[in-house]
N, C-alpha and C positions, 0 to 999 in steps of 0.2 A: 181785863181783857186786852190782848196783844194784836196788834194787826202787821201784816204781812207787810215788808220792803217789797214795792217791786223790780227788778232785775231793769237795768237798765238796758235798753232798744239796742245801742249801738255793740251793748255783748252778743247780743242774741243772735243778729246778724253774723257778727265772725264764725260764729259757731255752727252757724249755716253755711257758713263756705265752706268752711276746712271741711265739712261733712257730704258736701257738694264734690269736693277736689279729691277725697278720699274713693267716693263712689268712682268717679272715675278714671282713677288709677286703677282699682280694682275691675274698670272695665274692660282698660286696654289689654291687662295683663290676663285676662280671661280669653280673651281676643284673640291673642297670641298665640296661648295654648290648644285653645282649640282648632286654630291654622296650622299649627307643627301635628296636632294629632290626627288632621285630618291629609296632612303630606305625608307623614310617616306610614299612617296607616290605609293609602292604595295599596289594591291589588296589582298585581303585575299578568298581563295579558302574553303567552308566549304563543308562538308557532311552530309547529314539525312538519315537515314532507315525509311520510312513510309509503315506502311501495306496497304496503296495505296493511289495514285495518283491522282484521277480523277479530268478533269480539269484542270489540272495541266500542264502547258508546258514550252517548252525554249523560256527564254527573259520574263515570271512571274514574278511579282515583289517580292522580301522579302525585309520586312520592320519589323522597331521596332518601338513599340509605336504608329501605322501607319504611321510612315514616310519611306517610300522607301529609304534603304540604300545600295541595292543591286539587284541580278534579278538571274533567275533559269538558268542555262548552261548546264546543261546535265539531263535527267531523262532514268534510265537505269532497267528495270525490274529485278527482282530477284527469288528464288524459293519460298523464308521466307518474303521478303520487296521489297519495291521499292526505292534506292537508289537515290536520289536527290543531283545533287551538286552545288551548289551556290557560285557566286562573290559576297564579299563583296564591295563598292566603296572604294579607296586609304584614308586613315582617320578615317576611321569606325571600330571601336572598340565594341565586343559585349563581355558578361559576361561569362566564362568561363563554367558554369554552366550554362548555357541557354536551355529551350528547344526549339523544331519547333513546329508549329501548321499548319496546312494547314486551311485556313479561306478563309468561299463563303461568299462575301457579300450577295450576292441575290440566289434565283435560277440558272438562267440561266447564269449570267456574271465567265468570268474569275476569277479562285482565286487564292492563292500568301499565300506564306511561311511567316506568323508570329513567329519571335524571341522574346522569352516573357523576356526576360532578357537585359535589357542597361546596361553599362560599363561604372560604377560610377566611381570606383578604384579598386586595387587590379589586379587580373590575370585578363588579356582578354583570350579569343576564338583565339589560336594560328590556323596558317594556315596549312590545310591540318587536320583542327579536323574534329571528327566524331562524330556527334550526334544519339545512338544509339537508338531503337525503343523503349525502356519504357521509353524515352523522348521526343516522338514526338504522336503527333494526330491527327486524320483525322475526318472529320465532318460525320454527320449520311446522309448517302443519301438518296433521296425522296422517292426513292422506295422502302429502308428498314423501310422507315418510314410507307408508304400507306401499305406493309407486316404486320408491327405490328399493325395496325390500325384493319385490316381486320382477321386478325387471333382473336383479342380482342373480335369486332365486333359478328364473328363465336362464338367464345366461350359463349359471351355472350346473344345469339339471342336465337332464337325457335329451332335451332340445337343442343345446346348447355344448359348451365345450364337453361333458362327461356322454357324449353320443354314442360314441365307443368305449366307454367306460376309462378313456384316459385318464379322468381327475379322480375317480375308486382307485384305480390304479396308484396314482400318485399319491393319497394319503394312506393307502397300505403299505407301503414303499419308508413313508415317511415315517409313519407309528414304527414300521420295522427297525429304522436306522436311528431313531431318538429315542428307544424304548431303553432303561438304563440310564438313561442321558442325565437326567435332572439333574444332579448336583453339577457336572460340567457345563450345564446352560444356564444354572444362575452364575458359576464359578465368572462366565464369559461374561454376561447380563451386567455383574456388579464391575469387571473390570473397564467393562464397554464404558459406565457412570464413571469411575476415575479416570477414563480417557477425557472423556467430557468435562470434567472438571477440568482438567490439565489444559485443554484447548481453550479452556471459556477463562481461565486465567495470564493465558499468549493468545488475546485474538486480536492484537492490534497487529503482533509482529507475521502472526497466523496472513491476515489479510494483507500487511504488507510484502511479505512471499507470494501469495498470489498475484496480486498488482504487477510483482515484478516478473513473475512467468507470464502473465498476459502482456505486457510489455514485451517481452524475448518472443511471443510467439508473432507479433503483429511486426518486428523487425524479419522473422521469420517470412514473415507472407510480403510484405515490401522486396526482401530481397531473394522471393523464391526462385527466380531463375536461377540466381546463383548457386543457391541451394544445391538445385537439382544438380547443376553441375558439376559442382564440386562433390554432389551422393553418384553420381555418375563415373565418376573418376574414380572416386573409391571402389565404386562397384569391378572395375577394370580391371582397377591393382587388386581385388580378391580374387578375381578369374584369374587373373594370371598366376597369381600365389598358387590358386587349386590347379593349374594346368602343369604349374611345375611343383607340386610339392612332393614328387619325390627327390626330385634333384635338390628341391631346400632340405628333405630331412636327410638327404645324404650328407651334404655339406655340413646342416648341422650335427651330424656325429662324428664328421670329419675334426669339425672344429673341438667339439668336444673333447677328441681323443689327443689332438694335439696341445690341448688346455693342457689334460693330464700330465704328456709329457713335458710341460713348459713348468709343471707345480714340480715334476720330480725334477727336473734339471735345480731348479732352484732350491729347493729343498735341499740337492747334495752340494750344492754350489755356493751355497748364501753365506760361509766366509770371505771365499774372492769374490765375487760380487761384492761385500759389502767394500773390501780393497779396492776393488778396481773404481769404485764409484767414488771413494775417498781421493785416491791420486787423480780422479779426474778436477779436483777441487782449484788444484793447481793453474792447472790450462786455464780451464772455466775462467777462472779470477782473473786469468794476465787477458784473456780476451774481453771481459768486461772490461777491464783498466784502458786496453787500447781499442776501444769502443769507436772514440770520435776518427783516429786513424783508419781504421777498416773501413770506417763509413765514406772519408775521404778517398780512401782505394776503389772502394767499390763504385763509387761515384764519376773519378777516372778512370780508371780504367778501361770503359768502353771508348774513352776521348782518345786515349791512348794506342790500343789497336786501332781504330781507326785510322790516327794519323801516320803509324807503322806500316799499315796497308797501302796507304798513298804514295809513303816514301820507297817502299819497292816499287823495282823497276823491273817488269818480267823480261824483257827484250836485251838486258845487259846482264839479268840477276846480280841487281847493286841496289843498295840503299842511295836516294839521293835526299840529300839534304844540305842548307843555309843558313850561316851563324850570325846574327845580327851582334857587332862588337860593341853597337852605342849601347846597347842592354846591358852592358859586361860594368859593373861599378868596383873601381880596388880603392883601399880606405887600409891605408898604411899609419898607426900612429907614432910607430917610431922610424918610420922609414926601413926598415932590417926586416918586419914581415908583413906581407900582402895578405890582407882577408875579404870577402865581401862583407858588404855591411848594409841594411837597409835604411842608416841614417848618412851614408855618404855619398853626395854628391856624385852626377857622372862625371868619367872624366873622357870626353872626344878624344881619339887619337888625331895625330900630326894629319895637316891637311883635309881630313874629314871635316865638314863645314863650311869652311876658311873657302870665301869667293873670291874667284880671281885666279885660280890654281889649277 
């Protein structure tokens, strides 16, 4: 018969802790989990101002893209809006920038808050936002619809503009003048779309043409007196063109006729001519060449009459005039002939000068 070893105390204990310290790793990390599961998975509380409601109740669906991702929790009247506040479900992320729409499918059935915005990336729709009323829209109701129908109607009937049957009139008129038409009003129709296209691919330079005539027209209105003035002046010189235009259209056939004779002269003429213009070549040139001389002339010359003018004498009819000699320079270099020269020295005559004499 065998008997048992017993396990010694001080094992038994370790093996109580490790199994101590395992538990409670396994508790924090339980912990954990269900603290992320319980943040990740709020709901998100949104709000809408709609200028109304209708049809609209608690437990509605809101959806994005039409899938239900949420549902209406409270709708609460206001003075200005109707306050809508909405669950989103735990997970449901929407675009921060979203708007609401309020959407009837049908007439008569329930409708339900469309959010036109999903949450790609970037900021979501934090909890407790508020989507304010020029982001939200409410559909046209039947009865504002059968309103404008009827008021149209009105307007348009035997009460209204067709009293005297002007607007019969006008779509007899019209059936008469478009009847044949159809293929030349799509012909227009489809060309009207390529013009559009054409524009919507220049509408930078489109818009910057405009810019620039509202620009032209607002210097326009700054400097409208002048405007007028200067349309005023014009207006003048067309009155008087129309006052005299027969004397202009005479002159202009005068001129005309002498055009003629100025093309036949030339035409019989246009060898001499081109002579004569040739041997002007000549002249031409020598008066270019002596360019700076003329201009000298031209220049004295009025010095000149002038001081002609003074030197006559009417009372004797004589020129009077005064020869200053110290101005007079002779510059002999071989003694045998006298020239002036503007590098030689003057030379005083005897006694001129000379003090004492």
């Amino acid at each position: 018969m065998s008997t048992r070893t017993p396990r010694p105390a001080g094992r038994r204990a370790r093996l109580l802790r490790s199994g101590a310290l395992l538990l409670a790793l396994a508790a924090v990390v339980l912990a954990v989990t269900a603290r992320s599961a319980y943040v990740d998975g709020r709901s998100t509380t949104v709000v809408a101002d709609f200028d109304s409601a209708v049809g609209l109740y608690v437990g509605s669906d809101v959806q994005v893209l039409g899938v239900p991702v949420g549902e209406v929790t409270e709708i609460e009247p206001g003075v200005e809006a109707v306050r809508v506040t909405m669950r989103l479900d735990p997970g449901r992320k929407v675009a921060a920038g979203t708007a609401a729409v309020i959407v009837a499918p049908t007439v008569v059935s329930d409708r339900y808050v469309q959010l036109t915005e999903p949450w790609t990336e970037g900021a979501a729709l934090a909890d407790g936002a508020v989507i304010d009323a020029d982001r939200t829209a409410v559909p046209v109701e039947i009865d504002e619809l059968y309103t404008s129908l009827e008021d149209v109607s009105t307007r348009l009937g035997p009460n209204g503009v067709n009293a005297d049957g002007a607007l019969s009139a006008f779509l007899e008129v019209a059936a008469e003048n478009l009847d044949g038409t159809g293929a030349d009003l799509n012909t227009m129709i489809g060309e009207f779309s390529d013009l559009s296209a054409t524009v919507s691919g220049v509408d930078a330079d489109l818009f910057a043409t405009i810019g620039h005539l509202a620009e032209l027209s607002d210097m326009l209105e700054v400097n409208d007196e002048t405007v007028g003035s200067a349309t005023s002046r014009f207006a003048e010189v067309a009155d008087y063109l129309a006052a005299d235009r027969d004397d202009l259209a005479t002159a202009v056939q005068e001129l005309g006729a002498a055009l003629a004779v100025l093309d036949d002269f030339i035409a019989d003429n246009r060898s001499a001519l081109r002579t004569s213009v040739d041997n002007l070549v000549g002249p031409t040139q020598t008066l270019v060449n002596q360019r700076a001389s003329l201009e000298e002339l031209l220049r004295m010359a009025p010095l000149t009459l002038q001081n002609f003018l003074q030197a006559y004498d009417p009372a004797t009819g004589s020129l009077q005039g005064r020869a200053n000699l110290n101005e007079a320079n002779l510059w002999s270099s071989d003694g045998l002939s006298a020239r002036s020269s503007s590098d030689a020295p003057p030379v005083l005559l005897p006694g001129i000068g000379e003090t004492g004499r």
